[in-house]
C-alpha positions as YAML, in Angstrom:
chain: A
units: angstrom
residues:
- id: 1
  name: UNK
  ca: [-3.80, -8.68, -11.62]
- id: 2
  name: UNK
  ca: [-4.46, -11.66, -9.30]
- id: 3
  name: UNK
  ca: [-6.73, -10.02, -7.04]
- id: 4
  name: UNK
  ca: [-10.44, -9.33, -6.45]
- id: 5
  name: UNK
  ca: [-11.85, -6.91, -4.03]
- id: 6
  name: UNK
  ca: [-14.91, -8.13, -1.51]
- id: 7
  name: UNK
  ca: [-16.54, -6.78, 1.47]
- id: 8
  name: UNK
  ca: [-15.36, -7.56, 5.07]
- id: 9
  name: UNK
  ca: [-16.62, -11.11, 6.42]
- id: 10
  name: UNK
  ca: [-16.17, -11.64, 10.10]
- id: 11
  name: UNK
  ca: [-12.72, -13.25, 10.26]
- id: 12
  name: UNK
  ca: [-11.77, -16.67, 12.36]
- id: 13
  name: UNK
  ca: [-11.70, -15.08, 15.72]
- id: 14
  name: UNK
  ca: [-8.00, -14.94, 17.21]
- id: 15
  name: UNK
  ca: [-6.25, -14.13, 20.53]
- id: 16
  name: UNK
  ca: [-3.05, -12.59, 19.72]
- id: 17
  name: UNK
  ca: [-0.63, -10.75, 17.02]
- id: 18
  name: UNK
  ca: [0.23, -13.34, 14.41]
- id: 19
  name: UNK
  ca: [-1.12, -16.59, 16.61]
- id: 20
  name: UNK
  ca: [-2.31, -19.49, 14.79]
- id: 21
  name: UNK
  ca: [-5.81, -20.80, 16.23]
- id: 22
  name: UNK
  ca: [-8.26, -23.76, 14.91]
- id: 23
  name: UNK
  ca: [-10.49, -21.81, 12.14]
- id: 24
  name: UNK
  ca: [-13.20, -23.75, 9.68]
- id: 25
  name: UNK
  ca: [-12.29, -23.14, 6.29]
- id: 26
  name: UNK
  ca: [-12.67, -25.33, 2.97]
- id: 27
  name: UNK
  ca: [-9.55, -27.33, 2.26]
- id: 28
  name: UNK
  ca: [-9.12, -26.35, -1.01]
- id: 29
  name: UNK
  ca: [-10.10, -22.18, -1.22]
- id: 30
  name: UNK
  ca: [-10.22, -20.92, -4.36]
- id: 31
  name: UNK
  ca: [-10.94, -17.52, -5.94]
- id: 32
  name: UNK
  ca: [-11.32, -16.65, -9.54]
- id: 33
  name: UNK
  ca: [-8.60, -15.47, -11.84]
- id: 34
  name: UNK
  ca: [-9.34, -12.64, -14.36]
- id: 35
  name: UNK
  ca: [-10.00, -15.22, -16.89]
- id: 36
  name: UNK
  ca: [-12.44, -16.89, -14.58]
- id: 37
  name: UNK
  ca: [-10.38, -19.64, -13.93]
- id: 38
  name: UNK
  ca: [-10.42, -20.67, -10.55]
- id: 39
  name: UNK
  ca: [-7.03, -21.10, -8.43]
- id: 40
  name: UNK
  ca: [-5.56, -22.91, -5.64]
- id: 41
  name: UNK
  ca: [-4.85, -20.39, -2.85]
- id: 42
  name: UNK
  ca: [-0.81, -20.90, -2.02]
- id: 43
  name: UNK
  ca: [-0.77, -24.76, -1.56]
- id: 44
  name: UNK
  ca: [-2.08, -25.89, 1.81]
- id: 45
  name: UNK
  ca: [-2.17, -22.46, 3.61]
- id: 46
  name: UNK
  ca: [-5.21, -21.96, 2.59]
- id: 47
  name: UNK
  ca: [-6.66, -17.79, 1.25]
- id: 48
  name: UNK
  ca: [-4.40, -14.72, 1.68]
- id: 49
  name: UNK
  ca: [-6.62, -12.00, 2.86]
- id: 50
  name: UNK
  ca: [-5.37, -8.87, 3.02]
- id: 51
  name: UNK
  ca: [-7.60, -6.13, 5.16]
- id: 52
  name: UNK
  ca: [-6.64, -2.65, 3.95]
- id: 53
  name: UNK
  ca: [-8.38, 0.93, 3.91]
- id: 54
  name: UNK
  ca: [-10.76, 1.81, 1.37]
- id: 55
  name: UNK
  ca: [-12.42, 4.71, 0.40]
- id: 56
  name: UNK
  ca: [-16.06, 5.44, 0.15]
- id: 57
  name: UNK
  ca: [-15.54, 4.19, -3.69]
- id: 58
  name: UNK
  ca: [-13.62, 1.28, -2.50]
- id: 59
  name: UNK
  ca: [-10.27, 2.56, -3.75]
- id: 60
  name: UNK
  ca: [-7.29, 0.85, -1.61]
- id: 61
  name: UNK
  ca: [-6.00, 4.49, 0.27]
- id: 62
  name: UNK
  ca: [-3.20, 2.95, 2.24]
- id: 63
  name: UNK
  ca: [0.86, 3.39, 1.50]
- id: 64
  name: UNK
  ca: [1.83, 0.58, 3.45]
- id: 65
  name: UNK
  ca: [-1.29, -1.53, 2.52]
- id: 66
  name: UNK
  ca: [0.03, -0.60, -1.62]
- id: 67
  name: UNK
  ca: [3.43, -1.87, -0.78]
- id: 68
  name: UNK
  ca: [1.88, -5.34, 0.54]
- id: 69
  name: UNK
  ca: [-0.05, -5.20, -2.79]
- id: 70
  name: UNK
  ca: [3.20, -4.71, -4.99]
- id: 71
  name: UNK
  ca: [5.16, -7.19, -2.92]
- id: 72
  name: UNK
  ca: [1.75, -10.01, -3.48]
- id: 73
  name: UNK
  ca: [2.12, -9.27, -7.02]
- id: 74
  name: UNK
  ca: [5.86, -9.08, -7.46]
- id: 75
  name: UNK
  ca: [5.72, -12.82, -6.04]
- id: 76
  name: UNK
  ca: [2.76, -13.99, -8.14]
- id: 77
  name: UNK
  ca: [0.61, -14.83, -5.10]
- id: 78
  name: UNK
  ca: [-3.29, -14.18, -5.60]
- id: 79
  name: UNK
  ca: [-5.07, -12.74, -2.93]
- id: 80
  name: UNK
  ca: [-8.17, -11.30, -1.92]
- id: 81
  name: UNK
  ca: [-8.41, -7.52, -0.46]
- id: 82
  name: UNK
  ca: [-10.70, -7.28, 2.03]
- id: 83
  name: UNK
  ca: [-11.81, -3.51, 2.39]
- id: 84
  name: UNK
  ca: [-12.61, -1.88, 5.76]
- id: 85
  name: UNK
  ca: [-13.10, 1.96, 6.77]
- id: 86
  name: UNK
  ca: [-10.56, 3.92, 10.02]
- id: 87
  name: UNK
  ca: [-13.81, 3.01, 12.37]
- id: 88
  name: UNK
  ca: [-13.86, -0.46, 10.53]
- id: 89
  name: UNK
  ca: [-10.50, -1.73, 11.50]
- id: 90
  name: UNK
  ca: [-11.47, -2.97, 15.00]
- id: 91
  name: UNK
  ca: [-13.96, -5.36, 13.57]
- id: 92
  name: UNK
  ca: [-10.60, -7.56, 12.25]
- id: 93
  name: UNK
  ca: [-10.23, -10.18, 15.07]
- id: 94
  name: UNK
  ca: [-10.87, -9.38, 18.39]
- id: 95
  name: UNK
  ca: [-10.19, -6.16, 18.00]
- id: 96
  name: UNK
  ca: [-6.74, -5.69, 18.39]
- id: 97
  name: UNK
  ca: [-5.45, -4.06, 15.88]
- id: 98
  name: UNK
  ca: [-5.30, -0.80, 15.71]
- id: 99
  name: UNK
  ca: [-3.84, -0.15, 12.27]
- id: 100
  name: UNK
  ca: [-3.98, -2.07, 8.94]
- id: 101
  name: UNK
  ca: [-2.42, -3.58, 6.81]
- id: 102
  name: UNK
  ca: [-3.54, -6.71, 8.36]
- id: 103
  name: UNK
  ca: [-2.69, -10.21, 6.40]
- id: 104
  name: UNK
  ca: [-4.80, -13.18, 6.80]
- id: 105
  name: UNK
  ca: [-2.67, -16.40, 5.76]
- id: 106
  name: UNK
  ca: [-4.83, -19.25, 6.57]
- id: 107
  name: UNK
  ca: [-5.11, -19.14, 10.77]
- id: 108
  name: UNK
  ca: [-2.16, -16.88, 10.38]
- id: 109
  name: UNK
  ca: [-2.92, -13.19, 11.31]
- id: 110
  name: UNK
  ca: [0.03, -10.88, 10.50]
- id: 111
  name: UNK
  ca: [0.33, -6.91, 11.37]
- id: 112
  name: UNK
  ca: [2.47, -4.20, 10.19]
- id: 113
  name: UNK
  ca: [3.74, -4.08, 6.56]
- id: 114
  name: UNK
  ca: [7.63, -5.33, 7.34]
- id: 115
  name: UNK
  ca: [6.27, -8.03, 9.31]
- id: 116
  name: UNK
  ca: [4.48, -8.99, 6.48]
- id: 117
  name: UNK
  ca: [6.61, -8.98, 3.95]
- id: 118
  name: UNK
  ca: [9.22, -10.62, 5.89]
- id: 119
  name: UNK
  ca: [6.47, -13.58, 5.92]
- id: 120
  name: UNK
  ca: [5.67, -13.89, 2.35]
- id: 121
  name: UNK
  ca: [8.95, -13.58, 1.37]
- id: 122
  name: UNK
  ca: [10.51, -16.10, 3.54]
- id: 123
  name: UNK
  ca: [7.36, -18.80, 2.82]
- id: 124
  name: UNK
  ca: [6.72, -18.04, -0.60]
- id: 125
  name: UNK
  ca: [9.77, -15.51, -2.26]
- id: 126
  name: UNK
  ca: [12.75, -17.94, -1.26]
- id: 127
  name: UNK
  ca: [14.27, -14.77, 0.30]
- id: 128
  name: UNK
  ca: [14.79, -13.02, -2.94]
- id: 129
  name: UNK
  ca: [12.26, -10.50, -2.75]
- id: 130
  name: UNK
  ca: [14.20, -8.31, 0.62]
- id: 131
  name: UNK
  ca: [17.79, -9.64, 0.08]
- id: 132
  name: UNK
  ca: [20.49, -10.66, 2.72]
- id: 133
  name: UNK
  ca: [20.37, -8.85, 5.99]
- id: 134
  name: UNK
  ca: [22.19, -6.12, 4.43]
- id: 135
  name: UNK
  ca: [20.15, -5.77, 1.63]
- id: 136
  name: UNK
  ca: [17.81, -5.28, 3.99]
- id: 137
  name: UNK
  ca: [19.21, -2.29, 5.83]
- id: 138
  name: UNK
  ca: [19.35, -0.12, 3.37]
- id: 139
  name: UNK
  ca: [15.69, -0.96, 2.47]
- id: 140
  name: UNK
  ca: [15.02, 0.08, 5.81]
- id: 141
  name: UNK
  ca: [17.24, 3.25, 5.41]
- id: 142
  name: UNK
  ca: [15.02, 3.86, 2.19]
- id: 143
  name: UNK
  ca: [12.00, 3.36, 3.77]
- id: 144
  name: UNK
  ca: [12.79, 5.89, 7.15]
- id: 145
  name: UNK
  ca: [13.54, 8.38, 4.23]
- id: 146
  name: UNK
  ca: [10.39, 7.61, 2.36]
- id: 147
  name: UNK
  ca: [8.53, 8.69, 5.33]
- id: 148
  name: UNK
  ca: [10.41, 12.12, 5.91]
- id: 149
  name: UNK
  ca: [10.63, 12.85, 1.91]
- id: 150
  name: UNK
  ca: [7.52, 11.18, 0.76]
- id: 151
  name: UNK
  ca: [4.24, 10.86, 2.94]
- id: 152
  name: UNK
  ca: [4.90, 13.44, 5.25]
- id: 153
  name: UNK
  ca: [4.93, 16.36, 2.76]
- id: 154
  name: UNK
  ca: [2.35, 14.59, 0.53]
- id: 155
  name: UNK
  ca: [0.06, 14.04, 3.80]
- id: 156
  name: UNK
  ca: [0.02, 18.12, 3.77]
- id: 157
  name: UNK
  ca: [-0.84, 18.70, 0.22]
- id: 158
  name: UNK
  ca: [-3.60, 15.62, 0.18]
- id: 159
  name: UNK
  ca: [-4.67, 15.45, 3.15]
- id: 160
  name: UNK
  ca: [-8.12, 17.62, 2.41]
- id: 161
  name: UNK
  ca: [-8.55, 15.49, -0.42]
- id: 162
  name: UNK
  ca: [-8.85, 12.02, 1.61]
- id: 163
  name: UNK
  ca: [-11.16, 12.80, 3.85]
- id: 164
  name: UNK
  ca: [-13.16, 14.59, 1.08]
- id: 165
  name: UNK
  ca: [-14.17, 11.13, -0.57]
- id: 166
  name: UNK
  ca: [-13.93, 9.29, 2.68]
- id: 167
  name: UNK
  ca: [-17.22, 6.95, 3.98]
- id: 168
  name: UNK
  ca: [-19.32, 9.18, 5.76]
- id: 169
  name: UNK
  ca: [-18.65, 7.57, 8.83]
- id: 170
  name: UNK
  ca: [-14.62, 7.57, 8.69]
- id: 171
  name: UNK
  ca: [-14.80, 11.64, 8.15]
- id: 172
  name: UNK
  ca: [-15.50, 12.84, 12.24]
- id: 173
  name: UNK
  ca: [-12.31, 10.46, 13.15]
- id: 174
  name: UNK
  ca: [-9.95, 11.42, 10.11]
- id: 175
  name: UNK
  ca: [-10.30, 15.31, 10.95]
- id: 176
  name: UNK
  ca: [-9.76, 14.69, 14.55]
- id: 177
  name: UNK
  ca: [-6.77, 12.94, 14.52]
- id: 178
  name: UNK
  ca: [-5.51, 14.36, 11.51]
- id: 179
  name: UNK
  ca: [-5.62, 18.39, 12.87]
- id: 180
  name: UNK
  ca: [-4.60, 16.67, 16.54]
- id: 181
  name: UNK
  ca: [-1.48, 15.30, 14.12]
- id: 182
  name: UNK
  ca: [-0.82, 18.37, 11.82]
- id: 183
  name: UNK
  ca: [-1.36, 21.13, 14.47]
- id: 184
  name: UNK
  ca: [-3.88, 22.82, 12.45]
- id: 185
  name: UNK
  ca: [-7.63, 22.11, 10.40]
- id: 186
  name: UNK
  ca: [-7.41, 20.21, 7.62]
- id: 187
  name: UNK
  ca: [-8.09, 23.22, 5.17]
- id: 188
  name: UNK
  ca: [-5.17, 25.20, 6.93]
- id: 189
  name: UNK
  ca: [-2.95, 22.42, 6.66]
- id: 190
  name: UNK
  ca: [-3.50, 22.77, 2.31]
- id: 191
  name: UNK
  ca: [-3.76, 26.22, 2.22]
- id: 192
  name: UNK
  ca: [-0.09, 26.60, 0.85]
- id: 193
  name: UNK
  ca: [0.13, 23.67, -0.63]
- id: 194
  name: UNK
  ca: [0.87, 24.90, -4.52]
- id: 195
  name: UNK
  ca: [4.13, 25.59, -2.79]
- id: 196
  name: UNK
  ca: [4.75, 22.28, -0.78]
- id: 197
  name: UNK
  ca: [4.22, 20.99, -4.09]
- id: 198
  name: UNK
  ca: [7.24, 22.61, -5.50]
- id: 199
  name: UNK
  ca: [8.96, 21.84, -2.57]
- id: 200
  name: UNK
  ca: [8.05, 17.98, -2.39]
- id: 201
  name: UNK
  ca: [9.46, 18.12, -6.13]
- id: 202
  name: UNK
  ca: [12.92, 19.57, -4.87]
- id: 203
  name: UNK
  ca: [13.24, 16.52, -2.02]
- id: 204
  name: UNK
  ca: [12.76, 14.27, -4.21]
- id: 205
  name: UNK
  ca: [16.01, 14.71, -6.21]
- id: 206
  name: UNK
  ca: [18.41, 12.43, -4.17]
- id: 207
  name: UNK
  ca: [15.52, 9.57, -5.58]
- id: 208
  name: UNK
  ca: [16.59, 10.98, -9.28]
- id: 209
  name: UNK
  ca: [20.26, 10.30, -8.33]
- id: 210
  name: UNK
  ca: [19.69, 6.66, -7.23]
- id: 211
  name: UNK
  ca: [17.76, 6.06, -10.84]
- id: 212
  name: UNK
  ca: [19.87, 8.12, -12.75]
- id: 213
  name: UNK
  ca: [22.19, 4.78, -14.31]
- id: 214
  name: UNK
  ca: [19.92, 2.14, -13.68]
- id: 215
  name: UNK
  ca: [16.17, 1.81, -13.94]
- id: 216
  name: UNK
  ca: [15.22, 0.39, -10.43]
- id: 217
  name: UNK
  ca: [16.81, 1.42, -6.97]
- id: 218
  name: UNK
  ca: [17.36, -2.78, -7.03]
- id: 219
  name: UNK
  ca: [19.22, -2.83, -10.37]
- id: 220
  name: UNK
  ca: [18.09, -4.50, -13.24]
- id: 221
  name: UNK
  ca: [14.80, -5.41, -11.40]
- id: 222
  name: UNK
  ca: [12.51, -3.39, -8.53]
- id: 223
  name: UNK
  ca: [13.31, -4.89, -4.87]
- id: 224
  name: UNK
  ca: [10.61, -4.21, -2.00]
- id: 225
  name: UNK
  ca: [12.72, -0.46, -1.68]
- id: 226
  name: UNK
  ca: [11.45, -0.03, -4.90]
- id: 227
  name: UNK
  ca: [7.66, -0.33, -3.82]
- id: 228
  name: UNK
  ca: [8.26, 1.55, -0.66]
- id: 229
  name: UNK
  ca: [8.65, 4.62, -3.17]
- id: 230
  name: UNK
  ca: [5.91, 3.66, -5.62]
- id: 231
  name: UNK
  ca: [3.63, 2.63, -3.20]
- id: 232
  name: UNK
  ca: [3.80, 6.18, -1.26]
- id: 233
  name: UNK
  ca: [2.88, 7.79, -5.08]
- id: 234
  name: UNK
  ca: [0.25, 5.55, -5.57]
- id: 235
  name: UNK
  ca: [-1.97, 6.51, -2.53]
- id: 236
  name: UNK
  ca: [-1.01, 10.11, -2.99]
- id: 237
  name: UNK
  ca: [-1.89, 9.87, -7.24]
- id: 238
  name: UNK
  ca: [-5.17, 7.94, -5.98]
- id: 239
  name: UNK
  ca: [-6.68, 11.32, -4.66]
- id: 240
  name: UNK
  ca: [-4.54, 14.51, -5.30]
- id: 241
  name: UNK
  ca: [-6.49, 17.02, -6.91]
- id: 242
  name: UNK
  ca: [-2.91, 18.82, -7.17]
- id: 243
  name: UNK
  ca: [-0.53, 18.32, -10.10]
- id: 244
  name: UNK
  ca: [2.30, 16.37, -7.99]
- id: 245
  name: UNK
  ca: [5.06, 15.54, -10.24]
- id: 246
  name: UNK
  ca: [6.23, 16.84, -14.10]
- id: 247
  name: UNK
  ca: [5.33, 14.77, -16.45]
- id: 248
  name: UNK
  ca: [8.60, 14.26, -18.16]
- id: 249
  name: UNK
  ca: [10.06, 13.13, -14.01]
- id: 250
  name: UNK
  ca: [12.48, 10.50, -14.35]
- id: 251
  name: UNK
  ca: [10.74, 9.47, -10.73]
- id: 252
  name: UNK
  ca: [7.22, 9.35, -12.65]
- id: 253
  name: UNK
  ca: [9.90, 7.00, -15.31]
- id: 254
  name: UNK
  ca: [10.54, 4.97, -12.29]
- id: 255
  name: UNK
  ca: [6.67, 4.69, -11.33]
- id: 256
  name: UNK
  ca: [5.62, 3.59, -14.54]
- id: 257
  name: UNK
  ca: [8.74, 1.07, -14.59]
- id: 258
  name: UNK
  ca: [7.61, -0.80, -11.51]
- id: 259
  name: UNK
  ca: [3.82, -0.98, -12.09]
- id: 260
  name: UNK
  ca: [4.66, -2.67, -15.79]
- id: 261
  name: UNK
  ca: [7.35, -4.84, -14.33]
- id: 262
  name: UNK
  ca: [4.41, -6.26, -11.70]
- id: 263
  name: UNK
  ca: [2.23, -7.02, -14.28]
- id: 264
  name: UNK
  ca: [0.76, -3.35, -15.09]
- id: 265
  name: UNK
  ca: [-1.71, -2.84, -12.17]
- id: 266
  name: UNK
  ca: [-3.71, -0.15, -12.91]
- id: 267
  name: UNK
  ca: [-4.23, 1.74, -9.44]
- id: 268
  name: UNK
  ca: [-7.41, 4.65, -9.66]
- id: 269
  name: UNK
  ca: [-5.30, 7.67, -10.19]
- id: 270
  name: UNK
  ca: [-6.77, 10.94, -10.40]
- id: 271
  name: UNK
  ca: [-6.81, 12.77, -13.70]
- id: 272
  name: UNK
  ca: [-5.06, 15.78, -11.59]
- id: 273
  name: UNK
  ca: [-2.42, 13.70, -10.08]
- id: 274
  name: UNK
  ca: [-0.30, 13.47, -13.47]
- id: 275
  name: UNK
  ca: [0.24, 10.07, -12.44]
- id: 276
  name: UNK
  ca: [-3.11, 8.81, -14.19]
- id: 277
  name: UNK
  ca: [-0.55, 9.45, -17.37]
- id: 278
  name: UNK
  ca: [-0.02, 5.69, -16.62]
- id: 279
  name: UNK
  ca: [-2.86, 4.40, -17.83]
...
């Protein structure tokens, strides 16, 4: 896996969403390989740095910040992750982002996973990572469902178990404007979830359709749809103390599928999840 986690340096400062501006840098970064080897970070542009949210044990705890991760290693880019806490995101620039993902590509400073992706696919993937503007679409279509079928009911059944292995300091702002969010405390919001479970399981059927005669929503091969889905499964596995899926799922399959096909990146999945049957 062509990554390595570090704690949060103060980045070149910057005035604006995705503005270039004069930073100091070594010519040449390089980071270390598995194998110790040391590579050249993407030609001339210098270190990808991707800021994403972390929990207290440094596990990545971000949907959107997973599919970034999938989409880096579906393109063979190596990158560094660059861990921050909710109250730690405003220390990225100036200050102005409010949300991460947040990737670093030499002076360039990119928010919001499509943006993203749209970048490293049209400097590095050639295009062939989101497809023609149609292609596109539907990814788009996928991803709006994702949200409704995916992390909203899995935000109700986890959500108790993210802020119980949060930092210490990310806890008072998670249950604020989580219960502000759900309408209720964060124990209320669980209190039923053994059947949201079941439920969750039900919605996820029309996904067992799309897989049922070929083993990627993209076809022979996973397309950024694909890690939309897995992505969503991976920050939900990462901390469910909940059984979420069956282990004989043709979705869990599909999970399994697209983590191999990336180079089997082995995500901290909690024995309970039944997703930790991946590794």
């Amino acid at each position: 896996m062509l990554f390595e986690v570090v704690t949060v340096d103060p980045p070149p400062q910057i005035k604006l969403r995705c503005q270039r501006t004069p930073a100091a840098r070594d010519p040449s970064p390089k980071i270390a390989d598995q194998g110790g080897n040391y590579l050249k970070e993407c030609g001339r542009q210098g270190l990808l740095r991707l800021y994403e949210l972390v929990l207290e044990d440094g596990t990545a705890i971000s949907p959107y910040a997973w599919r970034t991760r999938l989409a880096l290693e579906r393109l063979r880019l190596p990158f560094v992750a660059a861990g921050v806490g909710f109250t730690e995101i405003k220390t990225i620039g100036e200050g102005q982002f409010a949300t991460v993902p947040v990737l670093q590509d030499g002076d360039l400073f990119i928010a919001d996973s499509w943006a993203i992706v749209k970048h490293l696919d049209g400097r590095y993937g050639g295009g062939n990572l989101l497809g023609s503007t149609r292609d596109q679409n539907m990814i788009r279509f996928f991803d709006s469902w994702c949200r409704h079928r995916l992390l909203a009911p899995l935000t109700r059944i986890c959500v108790l178990d993210i802020f119980a292995r949060l930092r210490p300091a990310d806890q008072a702002y998670f249950r604020q404007s989580r219960e502000a969010r759900l309408g209720a405390t964060l124990e209320e919001a669980v209190a039923d979830r053994a059947e949201r479970v079941v439920d969750f399981r039900r919605e996820l059927e029309p996904l067992r359709a799309g897989l049922s005669e070929e083993p990627f929503l993209g076809g022979a091969e996973p397309t950024y749809a694909d890690f939309i889905g897995v992505a969503a499964l991976i920050w939900a596995g990462s901390v469910s103390t909940i059984q979420l899926l069956e282990p004989d799922d043709a979705v869990l399959a599909w999970f399994r599928r697209c983590l191999a096909f990336v180079g089997g990146m082995a995500p901290k999945l909690t024995p309970r999840s039944s997703l930790a049957v991946i590794s």
